[in-house]
NUBA-364207 format. One record per residue: chain; x negated, y negated, z of N, C-alpha, C, O in turn; residue in three letters. Coordinates in nm, 4 decimals, always signed. Layout:
+------+----------+----------+----------+----------+----------+----------+----------+----------+----------+----------+----------+----------+------+
| unit |      n_x |      n_y |      n_z |     ca_x |     ca_y |     ca_z |      c_x |      c_y |      c_z |      o_x |      o_y |      o_z | code |
+------+----------+----------+----------+----------+----------+----------+----------+----------+----------+----------+----------+----------+------+
|    A |        X |        Y |        Z |        X |        Y |        Z |        X |        Y |        Z |        X |        Y |        Z |  ALA |
...
+------+----------+----------+----------+----------+----------+----------+----------+----------+----------+----------+----------+----------+------+
//
This chain:
+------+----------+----------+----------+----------+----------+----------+----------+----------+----------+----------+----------+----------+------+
| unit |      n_x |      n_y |      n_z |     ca_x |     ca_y |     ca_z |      c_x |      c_y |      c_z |      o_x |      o_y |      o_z | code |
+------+----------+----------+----------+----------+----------+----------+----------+----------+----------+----------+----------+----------+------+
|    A |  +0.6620 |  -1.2531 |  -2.3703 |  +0.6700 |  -1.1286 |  -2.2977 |  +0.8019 |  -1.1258 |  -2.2212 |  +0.8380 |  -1.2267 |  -2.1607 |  UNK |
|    A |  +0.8653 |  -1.0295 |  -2.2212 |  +0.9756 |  -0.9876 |  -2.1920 |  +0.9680 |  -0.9233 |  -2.0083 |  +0.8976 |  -0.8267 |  -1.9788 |  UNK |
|    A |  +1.0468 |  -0.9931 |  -1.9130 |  +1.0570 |  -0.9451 |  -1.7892 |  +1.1911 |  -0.8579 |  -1.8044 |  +1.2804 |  -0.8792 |  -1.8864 |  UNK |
|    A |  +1.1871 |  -0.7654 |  -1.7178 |  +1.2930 |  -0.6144 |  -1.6856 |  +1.3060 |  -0.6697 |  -1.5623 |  +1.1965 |  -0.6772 |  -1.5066 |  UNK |
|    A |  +1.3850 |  -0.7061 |  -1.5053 |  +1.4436 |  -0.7137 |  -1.3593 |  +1.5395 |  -0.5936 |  -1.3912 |  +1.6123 |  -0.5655 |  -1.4864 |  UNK |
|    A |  +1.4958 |  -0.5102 |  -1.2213 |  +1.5956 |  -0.4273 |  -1.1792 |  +1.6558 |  -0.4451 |  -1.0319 |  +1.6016 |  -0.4529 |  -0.9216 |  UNK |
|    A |  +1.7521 |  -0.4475 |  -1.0621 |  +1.8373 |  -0.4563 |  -0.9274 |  +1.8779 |  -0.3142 |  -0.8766 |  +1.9247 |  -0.2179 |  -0.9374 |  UNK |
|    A |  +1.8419 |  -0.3342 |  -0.7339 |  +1.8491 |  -0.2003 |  -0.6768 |  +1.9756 |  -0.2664 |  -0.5388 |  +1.9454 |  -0.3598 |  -0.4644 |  UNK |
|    A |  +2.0933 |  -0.2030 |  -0.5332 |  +2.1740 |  -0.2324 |  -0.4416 |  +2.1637 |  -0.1107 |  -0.3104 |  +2.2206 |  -0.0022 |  -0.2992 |  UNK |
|    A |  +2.0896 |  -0.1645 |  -0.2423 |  +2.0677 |  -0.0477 |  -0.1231 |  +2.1889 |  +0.0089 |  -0.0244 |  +2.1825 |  +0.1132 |  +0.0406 |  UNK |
|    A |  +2.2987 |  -0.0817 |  -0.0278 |  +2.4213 |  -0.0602 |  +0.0153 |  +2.4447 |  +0.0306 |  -0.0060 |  +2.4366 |  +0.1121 |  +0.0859 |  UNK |
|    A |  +2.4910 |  +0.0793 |  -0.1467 |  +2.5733 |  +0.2208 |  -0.1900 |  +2.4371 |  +0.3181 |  -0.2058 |  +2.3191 |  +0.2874 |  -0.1890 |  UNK |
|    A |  +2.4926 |  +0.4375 |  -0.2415 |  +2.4175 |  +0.5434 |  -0.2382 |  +2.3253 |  +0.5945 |  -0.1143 |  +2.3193 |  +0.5671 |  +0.0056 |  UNK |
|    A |  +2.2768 |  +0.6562 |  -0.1763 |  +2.2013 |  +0.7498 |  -0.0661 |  +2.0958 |  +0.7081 |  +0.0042 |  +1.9992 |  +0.6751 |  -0.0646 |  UNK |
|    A |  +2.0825 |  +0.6981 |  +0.1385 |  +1.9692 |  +0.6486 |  +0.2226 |  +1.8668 |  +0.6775 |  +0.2040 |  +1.7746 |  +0.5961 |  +0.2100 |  UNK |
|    A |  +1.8437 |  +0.8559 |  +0.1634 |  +1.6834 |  +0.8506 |  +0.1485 |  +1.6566 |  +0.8442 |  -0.0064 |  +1.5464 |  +0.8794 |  -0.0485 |  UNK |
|    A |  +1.7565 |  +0.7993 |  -0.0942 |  +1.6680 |  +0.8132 |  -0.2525 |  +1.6088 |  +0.6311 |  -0.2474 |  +1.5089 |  +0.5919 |  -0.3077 |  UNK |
|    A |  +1.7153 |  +0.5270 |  -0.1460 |  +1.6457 |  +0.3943 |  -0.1158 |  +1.4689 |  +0.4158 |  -0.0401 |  +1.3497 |  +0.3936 |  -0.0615 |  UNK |
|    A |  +1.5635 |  +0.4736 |  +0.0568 |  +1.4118 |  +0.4687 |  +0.1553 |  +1.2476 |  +0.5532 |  +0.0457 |  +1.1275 |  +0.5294 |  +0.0580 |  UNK |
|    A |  +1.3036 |  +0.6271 |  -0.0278 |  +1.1693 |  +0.6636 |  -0.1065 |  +1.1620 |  +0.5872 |  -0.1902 |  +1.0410 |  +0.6010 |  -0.2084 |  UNK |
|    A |  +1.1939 |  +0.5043 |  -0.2702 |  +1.1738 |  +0.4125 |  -0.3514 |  +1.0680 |  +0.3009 |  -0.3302 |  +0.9822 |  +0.2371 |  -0.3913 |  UNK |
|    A |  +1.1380 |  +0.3185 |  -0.1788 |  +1.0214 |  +0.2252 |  -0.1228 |  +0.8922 |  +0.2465 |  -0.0291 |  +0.8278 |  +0.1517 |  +0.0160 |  UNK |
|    A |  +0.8642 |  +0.3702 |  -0.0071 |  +0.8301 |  +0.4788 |  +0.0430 |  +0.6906 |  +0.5217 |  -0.0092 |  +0.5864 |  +0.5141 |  +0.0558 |  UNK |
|    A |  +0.7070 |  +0.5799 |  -0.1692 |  +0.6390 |  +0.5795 |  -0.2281 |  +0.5099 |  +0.5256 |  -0.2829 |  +0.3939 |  +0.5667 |  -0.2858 |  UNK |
|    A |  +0.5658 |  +0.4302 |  -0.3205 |  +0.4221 |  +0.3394 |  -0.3330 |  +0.3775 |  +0.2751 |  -0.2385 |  +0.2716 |  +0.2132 |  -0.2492 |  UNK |
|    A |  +0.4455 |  +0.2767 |  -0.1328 |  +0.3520 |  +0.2375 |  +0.0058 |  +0.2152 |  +0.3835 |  +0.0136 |  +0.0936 |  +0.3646 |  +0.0168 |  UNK |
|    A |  +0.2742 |  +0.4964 |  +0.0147 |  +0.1877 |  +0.5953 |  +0.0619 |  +0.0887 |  +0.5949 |  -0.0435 |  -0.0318 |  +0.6090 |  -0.0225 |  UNK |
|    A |  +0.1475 |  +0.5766 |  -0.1702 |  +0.0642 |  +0.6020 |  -0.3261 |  -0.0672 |  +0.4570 |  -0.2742 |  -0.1824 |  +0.4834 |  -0.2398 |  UNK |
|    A |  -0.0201 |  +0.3385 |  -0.2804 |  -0.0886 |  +0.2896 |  -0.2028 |  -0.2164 |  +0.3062 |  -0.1099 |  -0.3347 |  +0.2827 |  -0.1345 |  UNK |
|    A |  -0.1505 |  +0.3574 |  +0.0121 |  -0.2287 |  +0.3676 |  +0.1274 |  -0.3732 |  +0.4967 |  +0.0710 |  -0.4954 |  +0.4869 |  +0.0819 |  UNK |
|    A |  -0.2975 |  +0.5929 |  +0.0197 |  -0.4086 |  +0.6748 |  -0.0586 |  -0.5021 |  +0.6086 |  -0.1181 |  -0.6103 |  +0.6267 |  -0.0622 |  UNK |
|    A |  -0.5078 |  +0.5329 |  -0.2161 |  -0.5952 |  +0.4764 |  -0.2663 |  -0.6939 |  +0.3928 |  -0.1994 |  -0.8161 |  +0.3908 |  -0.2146 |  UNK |
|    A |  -0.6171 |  +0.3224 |  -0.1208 |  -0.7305 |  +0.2165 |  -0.0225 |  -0.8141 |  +0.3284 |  +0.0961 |  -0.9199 |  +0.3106 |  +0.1564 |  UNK |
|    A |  -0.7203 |  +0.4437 |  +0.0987 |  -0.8447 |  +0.5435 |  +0.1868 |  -0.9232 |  +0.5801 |  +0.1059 |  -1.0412 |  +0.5861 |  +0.1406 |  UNK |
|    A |  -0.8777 |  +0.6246 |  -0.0569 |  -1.0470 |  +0.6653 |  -0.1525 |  -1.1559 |  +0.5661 |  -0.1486 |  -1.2761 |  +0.5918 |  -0.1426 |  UNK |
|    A |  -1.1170 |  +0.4846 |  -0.1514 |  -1.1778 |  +0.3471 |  -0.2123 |  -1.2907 |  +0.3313 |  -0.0319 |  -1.4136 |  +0.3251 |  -0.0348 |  UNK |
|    A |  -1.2231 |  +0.3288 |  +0.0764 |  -1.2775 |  +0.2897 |  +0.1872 |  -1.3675 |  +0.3881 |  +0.1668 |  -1.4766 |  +0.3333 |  +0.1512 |  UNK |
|    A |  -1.3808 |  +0.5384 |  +0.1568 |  -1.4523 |  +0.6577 |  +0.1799 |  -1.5314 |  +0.6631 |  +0.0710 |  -1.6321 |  +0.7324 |  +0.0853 |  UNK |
|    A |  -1.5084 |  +0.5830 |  -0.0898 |  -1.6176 |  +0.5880 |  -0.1855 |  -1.7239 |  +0.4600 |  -0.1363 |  -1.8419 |  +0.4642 |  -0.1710 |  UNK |
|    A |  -1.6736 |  +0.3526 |  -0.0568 |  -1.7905 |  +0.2592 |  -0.0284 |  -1.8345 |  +0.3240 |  +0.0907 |  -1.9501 |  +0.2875 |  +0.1121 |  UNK |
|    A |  -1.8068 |  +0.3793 |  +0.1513 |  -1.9249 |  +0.4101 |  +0.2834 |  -2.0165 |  +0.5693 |  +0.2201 |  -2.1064 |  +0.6198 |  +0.2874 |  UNK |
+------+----------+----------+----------+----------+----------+----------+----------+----------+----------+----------+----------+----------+------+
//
C-alpha cells in the first residue's frame, strides 16, 4: 500500500485557506461526536 504524504507549508500563502484546512475537520468532527452524544441519550 502506497502512502501520499502531503506537505502543506503554512508560511506562504494565505492565512485563512491554512487556518481552514485545519478548521474543518475539527468542526466536521465536533459535529459528529454531538450526533453520536444526542443518538445515545
Amino acid at each position: 500500500m502506497k502512502y501520499i504524504m502531503k506537505n502543506r507549508d503554512l508560511t506562504v500563502g494565505s492565512i485563512t485557506g491554512g487556518l481552514w484546512v485545519f478548521a474543518v475537520p475539527l468542526m466536521l468532527g465536533n459535529i459528529m461526536q454531538q450526533l453520536y452524544i444526542l443518538a445515545d441519550t
